[in-house]
Each structure stands twice: as structure tokens, then as C-alpha cells.
ZADO-1210 file (C-alpha; in nm, 4 decimals, padded with zeros to 6 digits):
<atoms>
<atom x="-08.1471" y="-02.0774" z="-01.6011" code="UNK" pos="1"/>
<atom x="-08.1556" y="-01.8326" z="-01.3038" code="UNK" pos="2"/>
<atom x="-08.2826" y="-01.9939" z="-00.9798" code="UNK" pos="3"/>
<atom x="-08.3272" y="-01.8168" z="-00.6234" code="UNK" pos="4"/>
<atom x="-08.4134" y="-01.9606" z="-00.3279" code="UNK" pos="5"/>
<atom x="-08.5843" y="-01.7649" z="-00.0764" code="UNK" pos="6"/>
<atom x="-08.5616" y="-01.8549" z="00.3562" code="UNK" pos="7"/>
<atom x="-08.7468" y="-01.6964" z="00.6433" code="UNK" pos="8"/>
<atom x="-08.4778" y="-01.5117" z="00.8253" code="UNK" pos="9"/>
<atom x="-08.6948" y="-01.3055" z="01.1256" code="UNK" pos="10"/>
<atom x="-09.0165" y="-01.3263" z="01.2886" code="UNK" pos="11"/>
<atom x="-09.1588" y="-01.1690" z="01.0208" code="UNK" pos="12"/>
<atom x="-09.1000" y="-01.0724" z="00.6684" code="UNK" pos="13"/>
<atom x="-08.7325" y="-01.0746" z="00.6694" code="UNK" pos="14"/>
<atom x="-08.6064" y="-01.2884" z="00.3969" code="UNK" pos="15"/>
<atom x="-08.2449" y="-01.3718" z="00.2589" code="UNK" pos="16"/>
<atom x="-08.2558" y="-01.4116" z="-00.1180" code="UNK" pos="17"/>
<atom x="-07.9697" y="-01.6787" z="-00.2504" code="UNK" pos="18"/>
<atom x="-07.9180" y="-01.7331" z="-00.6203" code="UNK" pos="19"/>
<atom x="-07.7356" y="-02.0017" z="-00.7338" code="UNK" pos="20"/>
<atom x="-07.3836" y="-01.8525" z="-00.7022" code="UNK" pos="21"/>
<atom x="-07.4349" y="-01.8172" z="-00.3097" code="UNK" pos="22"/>
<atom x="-07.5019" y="-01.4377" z="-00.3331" code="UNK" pos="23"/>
<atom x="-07.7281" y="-01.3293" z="-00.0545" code="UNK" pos="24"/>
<atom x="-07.9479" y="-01.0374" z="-00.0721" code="UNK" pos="25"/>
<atom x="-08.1398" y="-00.9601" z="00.2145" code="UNK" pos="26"/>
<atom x="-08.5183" y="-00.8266" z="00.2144" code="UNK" pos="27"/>
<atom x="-08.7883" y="-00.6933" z="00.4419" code="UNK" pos="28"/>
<atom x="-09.0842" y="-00.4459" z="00.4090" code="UNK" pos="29"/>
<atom x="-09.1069" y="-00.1054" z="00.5881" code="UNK" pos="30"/>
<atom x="-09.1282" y="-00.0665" z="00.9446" code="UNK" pos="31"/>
<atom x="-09.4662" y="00.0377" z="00.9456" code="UNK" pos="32"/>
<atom x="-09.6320" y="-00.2409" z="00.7477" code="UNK" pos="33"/>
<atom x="-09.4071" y="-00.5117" z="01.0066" code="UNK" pos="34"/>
<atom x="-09.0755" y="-00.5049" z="00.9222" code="UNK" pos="35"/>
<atom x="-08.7805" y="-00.5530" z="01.1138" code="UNK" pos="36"/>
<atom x="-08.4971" y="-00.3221" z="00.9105" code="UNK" pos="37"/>
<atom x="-08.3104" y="-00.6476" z="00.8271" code="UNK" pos="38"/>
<atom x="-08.2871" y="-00.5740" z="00.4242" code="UNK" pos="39"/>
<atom x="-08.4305" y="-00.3715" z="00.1189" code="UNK" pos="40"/>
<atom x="-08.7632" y="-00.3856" z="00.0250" code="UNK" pos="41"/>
<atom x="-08.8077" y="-00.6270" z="-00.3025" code="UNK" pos="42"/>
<atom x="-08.9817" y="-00.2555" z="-00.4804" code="UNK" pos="43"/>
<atom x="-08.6152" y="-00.0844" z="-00.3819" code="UNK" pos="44"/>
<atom x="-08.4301" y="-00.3742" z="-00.5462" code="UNK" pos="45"/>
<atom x="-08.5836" y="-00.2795" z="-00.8498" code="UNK" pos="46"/>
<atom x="-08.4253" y="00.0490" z="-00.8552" code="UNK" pos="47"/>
<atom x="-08.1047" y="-00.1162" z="-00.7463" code="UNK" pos="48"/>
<atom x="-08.0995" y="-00.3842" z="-01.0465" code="UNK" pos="49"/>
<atom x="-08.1660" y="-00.0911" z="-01.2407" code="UNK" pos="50"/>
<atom x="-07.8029" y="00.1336" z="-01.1272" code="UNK" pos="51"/>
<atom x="-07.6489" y="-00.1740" z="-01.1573" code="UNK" pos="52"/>
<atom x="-07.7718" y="-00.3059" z="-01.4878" code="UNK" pos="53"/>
<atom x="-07.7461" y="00.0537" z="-01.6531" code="UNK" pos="54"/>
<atom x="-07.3964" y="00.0933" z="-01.4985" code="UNK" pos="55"/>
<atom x="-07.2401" y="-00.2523" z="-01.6563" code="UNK" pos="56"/>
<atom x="-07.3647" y="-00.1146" z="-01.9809" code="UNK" pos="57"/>
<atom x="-07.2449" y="00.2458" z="-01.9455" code="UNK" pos="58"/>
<atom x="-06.9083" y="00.1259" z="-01.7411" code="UNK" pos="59"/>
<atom x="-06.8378" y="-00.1469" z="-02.0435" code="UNK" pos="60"/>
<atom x="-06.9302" y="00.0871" z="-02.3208" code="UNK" pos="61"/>
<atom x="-06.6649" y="00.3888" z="-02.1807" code="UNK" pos="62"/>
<atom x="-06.4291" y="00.1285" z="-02.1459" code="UNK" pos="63"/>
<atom x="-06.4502" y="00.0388" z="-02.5289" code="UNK" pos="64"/>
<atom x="-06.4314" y="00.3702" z="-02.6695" code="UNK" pos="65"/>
<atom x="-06.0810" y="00.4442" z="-02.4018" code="UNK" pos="66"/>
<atom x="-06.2571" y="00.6853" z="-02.2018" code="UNK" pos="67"/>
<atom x="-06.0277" y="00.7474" z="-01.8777" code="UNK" pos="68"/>
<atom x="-06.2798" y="00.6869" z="-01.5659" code="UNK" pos="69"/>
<atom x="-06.1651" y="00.7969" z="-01.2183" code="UNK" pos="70"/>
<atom x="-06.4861" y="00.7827" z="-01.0368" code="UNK" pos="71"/>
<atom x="-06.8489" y="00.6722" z="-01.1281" code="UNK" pos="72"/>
<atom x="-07.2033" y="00.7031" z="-00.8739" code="UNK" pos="73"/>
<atom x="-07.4948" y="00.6880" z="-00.9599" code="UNK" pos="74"/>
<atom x="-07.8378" y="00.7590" z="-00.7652" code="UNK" pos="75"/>
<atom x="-08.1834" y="00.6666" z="-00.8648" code="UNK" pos="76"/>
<atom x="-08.4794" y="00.8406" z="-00.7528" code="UNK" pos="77"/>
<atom x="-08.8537" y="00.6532" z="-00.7949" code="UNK" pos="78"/>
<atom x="-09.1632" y="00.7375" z="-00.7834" code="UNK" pos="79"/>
<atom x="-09.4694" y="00.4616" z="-00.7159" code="UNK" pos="80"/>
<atom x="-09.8421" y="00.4979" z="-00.8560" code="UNK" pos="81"/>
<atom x="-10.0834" y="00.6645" z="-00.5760" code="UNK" pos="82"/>
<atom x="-10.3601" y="00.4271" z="-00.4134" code="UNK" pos="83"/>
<atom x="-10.3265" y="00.1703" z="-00.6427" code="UNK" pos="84"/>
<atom x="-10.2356" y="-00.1845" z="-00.5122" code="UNK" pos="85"/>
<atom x="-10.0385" y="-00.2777" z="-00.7074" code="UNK" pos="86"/>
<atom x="-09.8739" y="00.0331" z="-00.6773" code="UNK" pos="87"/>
<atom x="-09.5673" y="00.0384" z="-00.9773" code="UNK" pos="88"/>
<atom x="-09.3301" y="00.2310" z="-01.0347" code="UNK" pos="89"/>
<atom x="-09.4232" y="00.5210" z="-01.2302" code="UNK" pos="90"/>
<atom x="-09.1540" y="00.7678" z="-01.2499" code="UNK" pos="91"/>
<atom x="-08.7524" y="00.7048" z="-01.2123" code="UNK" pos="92"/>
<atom x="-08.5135" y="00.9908" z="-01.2197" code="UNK" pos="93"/>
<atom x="-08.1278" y="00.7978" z="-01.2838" code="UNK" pos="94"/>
<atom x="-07.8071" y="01.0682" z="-01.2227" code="UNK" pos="95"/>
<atom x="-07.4955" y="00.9747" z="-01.3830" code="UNK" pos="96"/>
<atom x="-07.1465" y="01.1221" z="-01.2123" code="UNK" pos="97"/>
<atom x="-06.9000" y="01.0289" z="-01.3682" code="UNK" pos="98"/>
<atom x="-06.5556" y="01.1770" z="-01.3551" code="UNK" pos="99"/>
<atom x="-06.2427" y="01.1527" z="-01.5501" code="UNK" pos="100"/>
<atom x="-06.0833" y="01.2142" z="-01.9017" code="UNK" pos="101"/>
<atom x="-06.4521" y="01.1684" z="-02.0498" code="UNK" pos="102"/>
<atom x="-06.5921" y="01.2926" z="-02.3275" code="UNK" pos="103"/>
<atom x="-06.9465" y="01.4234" z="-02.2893" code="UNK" pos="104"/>
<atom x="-07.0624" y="01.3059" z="-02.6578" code="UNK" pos="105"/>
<atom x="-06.9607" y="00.9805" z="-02.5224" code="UNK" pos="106"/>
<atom x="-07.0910" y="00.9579" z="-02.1765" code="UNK" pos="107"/>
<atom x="-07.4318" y="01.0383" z="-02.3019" code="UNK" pos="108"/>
<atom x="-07.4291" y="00.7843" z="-02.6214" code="UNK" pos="109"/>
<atom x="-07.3267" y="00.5384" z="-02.3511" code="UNK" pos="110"/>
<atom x="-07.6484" y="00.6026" z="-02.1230" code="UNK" pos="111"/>
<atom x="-07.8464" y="00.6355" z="-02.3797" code="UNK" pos="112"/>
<atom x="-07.7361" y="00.2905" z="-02.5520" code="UNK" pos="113"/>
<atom x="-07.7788" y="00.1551" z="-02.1906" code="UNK" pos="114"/>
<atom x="-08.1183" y="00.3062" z="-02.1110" code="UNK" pos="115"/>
<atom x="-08.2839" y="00.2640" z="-02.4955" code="UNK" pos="116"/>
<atom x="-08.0972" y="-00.0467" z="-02.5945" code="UNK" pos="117"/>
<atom x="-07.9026" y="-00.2579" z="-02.3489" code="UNK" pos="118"/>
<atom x="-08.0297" y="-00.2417" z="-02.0061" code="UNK" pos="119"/>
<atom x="-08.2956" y="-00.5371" z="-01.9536" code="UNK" pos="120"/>
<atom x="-08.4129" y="-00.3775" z="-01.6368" code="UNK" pos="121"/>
<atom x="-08.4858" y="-00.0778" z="-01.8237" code="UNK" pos="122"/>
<atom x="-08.6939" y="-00.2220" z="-02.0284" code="UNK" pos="123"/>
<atom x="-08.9000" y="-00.4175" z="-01.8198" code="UNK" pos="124"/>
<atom x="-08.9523" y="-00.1147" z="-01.6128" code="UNK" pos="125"/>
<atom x="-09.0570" y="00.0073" z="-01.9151" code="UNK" pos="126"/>
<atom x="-09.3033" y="-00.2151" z="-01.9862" code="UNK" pos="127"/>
<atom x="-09.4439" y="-00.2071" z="-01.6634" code="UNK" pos="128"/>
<atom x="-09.5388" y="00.1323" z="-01.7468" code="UNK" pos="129"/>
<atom x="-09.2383" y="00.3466" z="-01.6048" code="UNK" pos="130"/>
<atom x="-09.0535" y="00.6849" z="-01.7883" code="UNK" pos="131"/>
<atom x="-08.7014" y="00.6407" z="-01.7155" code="UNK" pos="132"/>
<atom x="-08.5436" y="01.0010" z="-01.7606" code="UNK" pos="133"/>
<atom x="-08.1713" y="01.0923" z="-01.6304" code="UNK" pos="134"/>
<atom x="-07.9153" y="01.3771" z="-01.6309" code="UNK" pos="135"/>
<atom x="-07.5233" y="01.3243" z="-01.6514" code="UNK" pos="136"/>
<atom x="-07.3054" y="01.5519" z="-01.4268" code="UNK" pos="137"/>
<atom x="-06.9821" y="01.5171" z="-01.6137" code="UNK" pos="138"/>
<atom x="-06.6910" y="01.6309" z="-01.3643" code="UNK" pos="139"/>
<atom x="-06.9044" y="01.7882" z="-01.1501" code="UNK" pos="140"/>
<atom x="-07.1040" y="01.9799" z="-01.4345" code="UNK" pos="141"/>
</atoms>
């Protein structure tokens, strides 16, 4: 079972996030709403978990089918509901760059296994009511 334990680190809403490997992640809100610029904001960490999650899956599944990877980034872009509180995420715009001897037909099966199959954080994004939607630049095409 996954356990985090959460402790106060500002004056405010700063917060340091420790799971139960030791990993710290470090969290705060916006400037404007009281926060001190110690850490993401929890919303952010979504988008985070889901370049990470996505990239295990798409990193793992290259790997399997001997696909020669010499440099991998990926950005995220989100957008949140309007005036609604909650406000969700509603759209999320994922850019694959990978480079390397990689075949395209393979590059995109991977993402899309990730993405439609794989990725957890996908998924419950998903169900939250998020369209995930991406593009692969393959060698800089």
C-alpha cells in the first residue's frame, strides 16, 4: 500500500510530500493565492505524474522492440475548467521528442499503448473528464 505523509514546511502552504521510500516532493500554491515559491502546485503534479507515468511506458516499450534511443523530453501543456471550483483539468496537450534509431510505426504504437492502455494517470485523468491528445516529433520532425 502507498502511504505519504505530508509536514508544514513555511508559514503558509508550503508542504514537503514524503512517501514511504523517503522521496520528498515539495508543494505550494501560486503566489497570488499565498504562496511562498517553495514547490509545485499539487494541480501541476498531476501533469508531472502524467510525463512520467506515460514515459516509463513509452521508454520500456522502445526498449522491448530494440529501438536505439539517444534522447527523450517530453512537455505537457494543460488546460483547467473556467470558474468552476473545482476547476479540473480539461484539456492536456503531451509532445513526445524522441531521438535516435526509432522507428516512427513504433514510437507512436508505444504512446498510444501508454496513453490508451498502460498509463494509470492517463486514465484517471480521463475519468476525471480530461482529452489527452499528443504529437510525436521524431528526430526533430
Amino acid at each position: 500500500m502507498a502511504q505519504i505523509e505530508l509536514i508544514r514546511a513555511g508559514q503558509h502552504f508550503a508542504f514537503d510530500s514524503i512517501d514511504e521510500n523517503g522521496i520528498i516532493t515539495k508543494m505550494d500554491t501560486k503566489p497570488e493565492m499565498g504562496g511562498e515559491g517553495y514547490g509545485a502546485r499539487p494541480m501541476q503534479l498531476l501533469l508531472n505524474a502524467l510525463a512520467g507515468c506515460a514515459s516509463i511506458d513509452v521508454l520500456q516499450i522502445l526498449k522491448k522492440r530494440k529501438q536505439q534511443i539517444s534522447d527523450y523530453k517530453v512537455t505537457v501543456n494543460g488546460e483547467r475548467e473556467a470558474d468552476k471550483e473545482p476547476s479540473l483539468w480539461k484539456e492536456i496537450f503531451i509532445t513526445f521528442m524522441i531521438d535516435g534509431d526509432v522507428d516512427r510505426v513504433s514510437a507512436k504504437k508505444a504512446i498510444d499503448l501508454s496513453l490508451d492502455k498502460y498509463c494509470s494517470v492517463a486514465a484517471t485523468l480521463r475519468a476525471a473528464g480530461a482529452t489527452i491528445r499528443y504529437e510525436l516529433v521524431l528526430n526533430g520532425q
